[in-house]
N, C-alpha and C positions, 0 to 999 in steps of 0.2 A: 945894660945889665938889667934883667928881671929884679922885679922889686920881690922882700922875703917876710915872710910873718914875723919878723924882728921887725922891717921897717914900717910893718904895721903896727908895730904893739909900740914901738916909739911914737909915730905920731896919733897914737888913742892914747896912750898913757897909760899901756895896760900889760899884761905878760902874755908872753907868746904866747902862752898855755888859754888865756881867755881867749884869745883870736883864732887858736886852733879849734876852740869849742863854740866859739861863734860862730864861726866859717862852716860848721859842720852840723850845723843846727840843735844846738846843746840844749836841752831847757831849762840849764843849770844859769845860763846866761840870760839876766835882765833884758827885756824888747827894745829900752832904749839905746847900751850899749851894743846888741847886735847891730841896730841899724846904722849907730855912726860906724861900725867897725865894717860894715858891706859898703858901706860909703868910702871907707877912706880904700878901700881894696880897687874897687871901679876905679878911683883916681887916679889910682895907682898902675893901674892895669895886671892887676896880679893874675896869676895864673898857676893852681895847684899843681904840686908835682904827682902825678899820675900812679908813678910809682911807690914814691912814699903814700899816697893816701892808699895805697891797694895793701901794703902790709899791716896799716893801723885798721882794717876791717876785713882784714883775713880773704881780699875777693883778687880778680884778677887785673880787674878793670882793662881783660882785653876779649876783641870780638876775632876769630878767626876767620877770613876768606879763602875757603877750601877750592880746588880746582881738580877735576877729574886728575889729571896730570899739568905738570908745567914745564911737559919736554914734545916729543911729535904730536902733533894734530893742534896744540892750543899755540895759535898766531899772538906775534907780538902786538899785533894793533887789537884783538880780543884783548887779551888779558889788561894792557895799560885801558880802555876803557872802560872794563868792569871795575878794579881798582879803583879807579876815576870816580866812579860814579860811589861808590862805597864810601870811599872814603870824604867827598864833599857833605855829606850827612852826618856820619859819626867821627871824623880828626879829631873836635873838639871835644868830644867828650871819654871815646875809650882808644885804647892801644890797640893799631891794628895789624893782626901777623897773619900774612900769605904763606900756604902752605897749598900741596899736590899731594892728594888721598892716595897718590902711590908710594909716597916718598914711607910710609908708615909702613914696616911688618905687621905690628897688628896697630890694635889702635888705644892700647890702656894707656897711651900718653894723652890721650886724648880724651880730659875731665874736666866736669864742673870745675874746677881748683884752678885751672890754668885756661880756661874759655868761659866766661859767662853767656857766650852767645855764638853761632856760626851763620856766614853764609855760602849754599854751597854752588858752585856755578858746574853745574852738572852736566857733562858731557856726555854719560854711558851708563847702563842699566845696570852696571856692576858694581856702579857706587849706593846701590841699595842696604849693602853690608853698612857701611858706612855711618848712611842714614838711620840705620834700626842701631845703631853705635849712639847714638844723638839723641834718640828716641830713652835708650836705656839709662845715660847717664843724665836725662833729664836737663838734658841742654838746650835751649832756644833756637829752632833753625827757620830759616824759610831757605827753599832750594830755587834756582833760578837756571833759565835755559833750559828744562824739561821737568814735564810732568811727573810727578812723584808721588807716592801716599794715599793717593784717594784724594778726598774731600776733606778728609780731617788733617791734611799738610797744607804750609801756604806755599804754594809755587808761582813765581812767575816765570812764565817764556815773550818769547818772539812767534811772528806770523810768520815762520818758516817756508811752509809748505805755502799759503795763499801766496808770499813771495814768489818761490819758484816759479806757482804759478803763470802770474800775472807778466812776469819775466818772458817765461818761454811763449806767452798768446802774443807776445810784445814783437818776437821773432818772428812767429809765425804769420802777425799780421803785417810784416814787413815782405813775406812771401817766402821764406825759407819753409823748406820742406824737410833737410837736412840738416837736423840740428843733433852735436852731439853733446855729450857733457864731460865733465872733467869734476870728476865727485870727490869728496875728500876724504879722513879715516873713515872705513867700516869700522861698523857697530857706535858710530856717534849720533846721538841722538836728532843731531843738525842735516847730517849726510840721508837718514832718512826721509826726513821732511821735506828734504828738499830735493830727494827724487820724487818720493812721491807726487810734489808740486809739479813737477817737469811730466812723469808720466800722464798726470790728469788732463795736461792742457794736450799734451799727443795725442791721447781718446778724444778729448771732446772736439778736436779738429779732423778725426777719422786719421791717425796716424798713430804705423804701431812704431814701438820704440825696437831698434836694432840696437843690437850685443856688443855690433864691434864700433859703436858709435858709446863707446864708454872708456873712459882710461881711468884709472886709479890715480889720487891725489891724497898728500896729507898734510894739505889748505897752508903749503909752504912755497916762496918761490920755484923752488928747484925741481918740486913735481908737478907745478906748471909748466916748467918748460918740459920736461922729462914727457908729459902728457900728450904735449900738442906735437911732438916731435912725432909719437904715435898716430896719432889721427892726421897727421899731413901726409905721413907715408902709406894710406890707404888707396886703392886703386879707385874707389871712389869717393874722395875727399868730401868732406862735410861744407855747408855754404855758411853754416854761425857752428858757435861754440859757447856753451852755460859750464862755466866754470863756477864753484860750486863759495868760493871766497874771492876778495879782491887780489890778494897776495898772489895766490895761484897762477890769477888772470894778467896778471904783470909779467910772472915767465912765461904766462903764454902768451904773451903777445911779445917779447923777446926772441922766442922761438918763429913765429911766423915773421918774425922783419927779416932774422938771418934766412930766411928761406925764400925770401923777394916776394911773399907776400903780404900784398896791403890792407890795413886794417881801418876803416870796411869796405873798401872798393870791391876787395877780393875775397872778405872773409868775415863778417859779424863776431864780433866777441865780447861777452859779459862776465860781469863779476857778481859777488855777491857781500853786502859789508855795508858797502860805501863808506870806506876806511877816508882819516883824513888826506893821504894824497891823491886817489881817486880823480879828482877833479884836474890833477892835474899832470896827470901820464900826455903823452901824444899816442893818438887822439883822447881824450879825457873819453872814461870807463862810463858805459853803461851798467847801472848795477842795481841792486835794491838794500836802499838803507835799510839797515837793523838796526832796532835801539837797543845797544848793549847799554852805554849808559845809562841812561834813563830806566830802562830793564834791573840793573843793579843799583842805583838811586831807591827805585820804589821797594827793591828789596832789603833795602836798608832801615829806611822808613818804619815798613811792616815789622823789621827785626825789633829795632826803637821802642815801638808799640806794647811789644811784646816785652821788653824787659821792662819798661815802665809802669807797666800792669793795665795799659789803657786796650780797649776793644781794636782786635786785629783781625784782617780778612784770613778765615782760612778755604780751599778750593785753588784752581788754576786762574790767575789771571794774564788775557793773553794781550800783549801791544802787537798793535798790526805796525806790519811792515811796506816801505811807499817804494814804487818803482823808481830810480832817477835816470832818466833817458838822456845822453850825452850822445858824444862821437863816434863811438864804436861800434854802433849798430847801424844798420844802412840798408834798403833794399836789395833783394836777392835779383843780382845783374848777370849778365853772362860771364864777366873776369871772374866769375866765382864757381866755374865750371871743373871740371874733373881735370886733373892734369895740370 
């Protein structure tokens, strides 16, 4: 059982009422009894009740983690990593409530009174409403996952696009020529970058990108399989496949087993994430880590900063993202041929 400012004011020898204004850095209270009284707290391993302190200073003592949506296009291994990362920074200090900026008709719930602070993990340019919502009630935010605001917002992302990049030269210098993709919701700020990465490295290898070497995905298993379903039934089938999330890249290579082809004898296939089981599908995913973690870790930090009144970056700051080459990718052979 948590020890309680009764069994501190027992063993100080004092009334609750001192310990509660000790504890709260009263000046009412003499420097020598605060400090046995923070001493005997330590000892004790006390731990303020969050809630109760939040009524006695009229604040919220909680940080909101907003999510474009927290229904299609946002993966379960996304969201438990941004959490992750959030929450190993501020647990201890405020209350933390997840919520999806769609979930809101509008957003007058959404006040200084009931958030001292947000972070938003931005999927879509439509959460601009959102942000100028944050901006008005003079709420603390940094946005993460895309560029937001200008220079006068703190943003952090990922190396999206240098990803895809680096990904599809990674194909192409395996000799694939035929590479399609399997991209995830339109209009996500992810889904762009990371065509865009996919088409640069087709240019700069003199290769144009073909239409029907594309299937719609919304970075779930079931539109990985649903994807590749499409791109196998092509009269001239593709030799790899840039699936555009890990998740996706699991039904799709679901979908190419039941169809007797082998992953990558017959057919290169990657993901994008490097989600925790990645490493260990058959054949273990070539993919490219993203630091969603660490992405939202630093976005926490930054928030931190800012409610504590200490100097905070504001501008984009971007973590690059690392190729991880595994089983799935493999020289472009003849079993990888049409038919």
């Amino acid at each position: 059982m948590s020890a309680t400012i009764k069994d501190i004011a027992q063993l100080a020898g004092v009334s609750h009422t001192t310990v509660s204004r000790a504890l709260n850095g009263s000046p009412l209270i003499h420097p020598a009894t605060r400090e046995r009284i923070v001493q005997i707290a330590e000892q004790l391993h006390y731990t303020p009740n969050r809630s109760a302190r939040s009524l006695v200073h009229g604040r919220s003592n909680s940080i909101g983690i907003f999510f474009s949506t927290l229904g299609e296009g946002t993966s379960s291994s996304f969201f438990h990593a941004s959490v992750r990362g959030v929450s190993r920074v501020l647990q201890d200090r405020y209350n933390l409530v997840v919520r999806g900026i769609d979930d809101y008709a509008d957003y007058r719930e959404v006040g200084p009174k009931r958030f001292e602070g947000a972070l938003v993990m931005s999927q879509q340019d439509r959460d601009d409403a959102f942000l100028r919502h944050l901006q008005e009630q003079q709420i603390p935010h940094v946005v993460l996952n895309r560029r937001a605001g200008g220079e006068e917002m703190a943003s952090i992302v990922a190396g999206d696009r240098e990803g895809a990049f680096a990904l599809t030269k990674h194909l192409i210098g395996l000799g694939h020529r035929r590479i399609a993709v399997l991209e995830g919701v339109s209009g996500f700020r992810a889904t762009r970058e990371r065509m865009s990465g996919y088409e640069d490295a087709l240019r700069a290898a003199g290769l144009g990108r073909r239409r029907d070497y594309t299937a719609a995905g919304r970075y779930d298993l079931a539109s990985g399989y649903e994807g590749m379903l499409r791109l196998l039934a092509l009269p001239e089938r593709p030799t790899a496949v840039f699936c555009m999330n890990d998740e996706m890249a699991v039904g799709a290579l679901k979908a190419a087993r039941e169809a007797g082809i082998s992953v990558p004898d017959d057919l290169s296939l990657a993901g994008f994430d490097d989600n925790g089981f990645s490493a260990y599908v058959t054949p273990p995913l070539t993919t490219v880590r993203r630091p969603i973690e660490e992405m939202s870790r630093e976005g926490a930090r930054v928030l931190l900063a800012m409610l504590e009144g200490r100097p905070a970056p504001a501008g984009t700051t971007c973590l690059p993202a690392e190729l991880v080459v595994r089983g799935s990718t493999g020289p472009c052979g003849c079993r990888s041929s049409a038919g």
